[in-house]
C-alpha positions in Angstrom: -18.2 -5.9 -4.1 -19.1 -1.9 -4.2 -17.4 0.1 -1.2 -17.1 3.7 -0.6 -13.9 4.7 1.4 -13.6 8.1 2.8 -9.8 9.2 2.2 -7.2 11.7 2.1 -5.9 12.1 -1.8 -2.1 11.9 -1.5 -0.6 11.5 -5.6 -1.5 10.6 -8.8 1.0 7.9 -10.8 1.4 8.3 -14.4 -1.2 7.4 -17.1 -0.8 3.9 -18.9 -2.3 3.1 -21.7 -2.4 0.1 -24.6 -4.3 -1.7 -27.3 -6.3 -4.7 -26.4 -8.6 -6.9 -28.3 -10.9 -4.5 -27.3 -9.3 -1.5 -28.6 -7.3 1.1 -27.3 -7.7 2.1 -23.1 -6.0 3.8 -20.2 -5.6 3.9 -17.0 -4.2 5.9 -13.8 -3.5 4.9 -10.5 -3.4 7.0 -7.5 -2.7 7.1 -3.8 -5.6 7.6 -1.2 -4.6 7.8 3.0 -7.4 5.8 5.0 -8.3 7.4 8.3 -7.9 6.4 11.6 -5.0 5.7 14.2 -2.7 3.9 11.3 -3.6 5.2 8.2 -2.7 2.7 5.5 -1.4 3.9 1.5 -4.1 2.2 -0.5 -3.5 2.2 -4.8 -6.7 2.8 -6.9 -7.3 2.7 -10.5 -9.3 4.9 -12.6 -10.2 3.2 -16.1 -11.2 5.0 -19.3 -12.3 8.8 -19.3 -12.3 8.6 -15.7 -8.9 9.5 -15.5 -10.1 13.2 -15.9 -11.7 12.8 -12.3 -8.5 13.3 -11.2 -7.9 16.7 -12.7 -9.2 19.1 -10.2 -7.7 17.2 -6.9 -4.8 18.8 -4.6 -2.5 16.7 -2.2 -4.1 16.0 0.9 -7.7 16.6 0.1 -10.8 15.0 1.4 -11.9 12.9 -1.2 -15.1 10.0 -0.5 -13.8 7.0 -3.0 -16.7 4.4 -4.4 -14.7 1.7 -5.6 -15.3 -2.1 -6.8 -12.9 -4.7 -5.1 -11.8 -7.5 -7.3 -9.0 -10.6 -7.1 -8.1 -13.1 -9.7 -5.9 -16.0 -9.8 -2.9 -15.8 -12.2 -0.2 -19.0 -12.4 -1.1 -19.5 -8.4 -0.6 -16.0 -7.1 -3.7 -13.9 -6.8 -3.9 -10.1 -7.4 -6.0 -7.9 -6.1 -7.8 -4.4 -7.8 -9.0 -1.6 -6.3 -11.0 -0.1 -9.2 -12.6 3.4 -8.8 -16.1 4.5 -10.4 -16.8 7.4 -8.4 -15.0 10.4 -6.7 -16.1 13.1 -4.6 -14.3 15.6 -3.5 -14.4 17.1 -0.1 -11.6 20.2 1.4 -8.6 20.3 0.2 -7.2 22.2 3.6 -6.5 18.5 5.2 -7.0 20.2 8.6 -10.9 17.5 9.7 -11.1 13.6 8.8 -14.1 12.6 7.6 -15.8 12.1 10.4 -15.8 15.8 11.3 -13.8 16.1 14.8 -11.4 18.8 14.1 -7.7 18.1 14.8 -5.7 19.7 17.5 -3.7 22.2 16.2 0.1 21.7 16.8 0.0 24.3 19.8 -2.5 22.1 21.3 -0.1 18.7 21.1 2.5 18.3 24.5 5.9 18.7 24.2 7.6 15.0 23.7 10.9 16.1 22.5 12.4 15.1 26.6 10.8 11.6 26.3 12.9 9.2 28.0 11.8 6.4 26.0 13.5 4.0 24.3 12.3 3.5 21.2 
């Protein structure tokens, strides 16, 4: 299953790497922010050279993900990857999601701070 996830880029987790029966290989994860009213923390992977993609990205850019979505079963539990093939990186100010509606500047937001409520 191919998908393409428009994101903010939030870290990058350390490299990991190995020998296989393949050979030697690498990998990185890092943290995307997904859009909306409750943005959700999502870990990708990058395999291979495509860890340099990676290189050039700032915390809190506007990056379009393209990403294969995998499970497999292992001893009765399933596991789920979120492996990336494609970046693209968008600003790195953080200030317009990617569907382009700017967001109110914090002068623009009301005051809450005498909110009565409970929670």
């Amino acid at each position: 299953m191919s998908l393409e996830l428009k994101a903010k880029f939030k870290k990058t987790l350390p490299i990991q790497s190995g020998t296989g029966r393949n050979g030697t290989w690498q990998k990185q994860d890092f943290i995307i922010e997904t859009p909306g009213q409750y943005p959700k923390n999502v870990c990708c992977t990058l395999w291979g050279d495509k860890v340099n993609m990676l290189n050039n990205l700032n915390d809190g850019q506007e990056i379009t993900v393209h990403l294969d979505l995998e499970s497999r079963e292992y001893n009765g539990r399933w596991y789920t990857d979120v492996k990336v093939w494609k970046l693209e990186a968008g600003s790195s100010n953080g200030t317009t999601p990617s569907d382009g509606i700017p967001l109110p500047n914090e002068s623009e937001l009301p005051d809450l701070s005498d909110d009565d409520l409970p929670f």
